[in-house]
N, C-alpha and C positions, 0 to 999 in steps of 0.2 A: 238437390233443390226440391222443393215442392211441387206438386201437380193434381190436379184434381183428375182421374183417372175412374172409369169407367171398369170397374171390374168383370161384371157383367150384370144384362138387362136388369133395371129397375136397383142398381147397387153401384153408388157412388161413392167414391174415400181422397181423403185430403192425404195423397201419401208421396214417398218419395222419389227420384230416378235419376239417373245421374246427372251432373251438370253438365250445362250446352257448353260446348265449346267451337271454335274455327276448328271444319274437320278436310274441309275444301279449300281453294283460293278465291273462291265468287261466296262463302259465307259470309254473314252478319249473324252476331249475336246479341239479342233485345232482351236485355230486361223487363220484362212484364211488368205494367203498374194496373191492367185493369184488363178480366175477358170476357169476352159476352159469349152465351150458350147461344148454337144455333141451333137452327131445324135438324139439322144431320145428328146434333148432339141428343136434340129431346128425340127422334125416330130410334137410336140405339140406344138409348135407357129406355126407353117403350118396349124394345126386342123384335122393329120391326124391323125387314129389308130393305137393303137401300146400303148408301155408300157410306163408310165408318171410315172418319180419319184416323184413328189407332184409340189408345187406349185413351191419350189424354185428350180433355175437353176443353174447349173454348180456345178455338184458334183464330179467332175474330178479336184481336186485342192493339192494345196501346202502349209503349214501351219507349225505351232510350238504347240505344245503340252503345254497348261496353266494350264490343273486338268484333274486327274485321279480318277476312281475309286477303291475300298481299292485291287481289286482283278487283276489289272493290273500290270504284272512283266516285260511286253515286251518292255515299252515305259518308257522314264523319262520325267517328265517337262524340255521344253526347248527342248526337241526333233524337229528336222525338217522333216517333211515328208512328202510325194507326195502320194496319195491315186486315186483309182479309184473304187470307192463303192458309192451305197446309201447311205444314212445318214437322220437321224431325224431333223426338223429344227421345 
């Protein structure tokens, strides 16, 4: 899948990484439709200090829910949701 990825300071690329998948029984897996850059994202393309969620950017996003794990009760597939967490890519 695609991800917008932070190579490093001041060098951003649309490139590739594996797809998510249930890797837990408390996962969800969101298809992204839309993510917004944070502060954290513009301070590590700056090259300054401070705390870097990983390589990929924009994990302030809105999505639908494609696969769950067996232990997830709070979410259905097909769910739409807007998140503001880290996340594993």
């Amino acid at each position: 899948m695609r991800a917008v990825l932070l190579n490093a300071p001041g060098e951003i690329v649309v490139g590739e990484v594996d797809d998510a998948g249930v890797r837990d029984s408390t996962d969800a897996v969101v298809r992204v439709i839309a993510a917004g850059i944070c502060g954290t994202d513009i301070r590590a393309f700056a090259g300054r200090p401070g705390p870097v969620a990983g390589p990929a950017c924009g994990h302030e996003f809105v999505g639908v829910v494609e696969d769950l794990g067996a232990d997830v009760v709070t979410l259905r597939r097909a769910d739409r949701r807007a998140t503001k967490v880290l996340v594993r890519v």
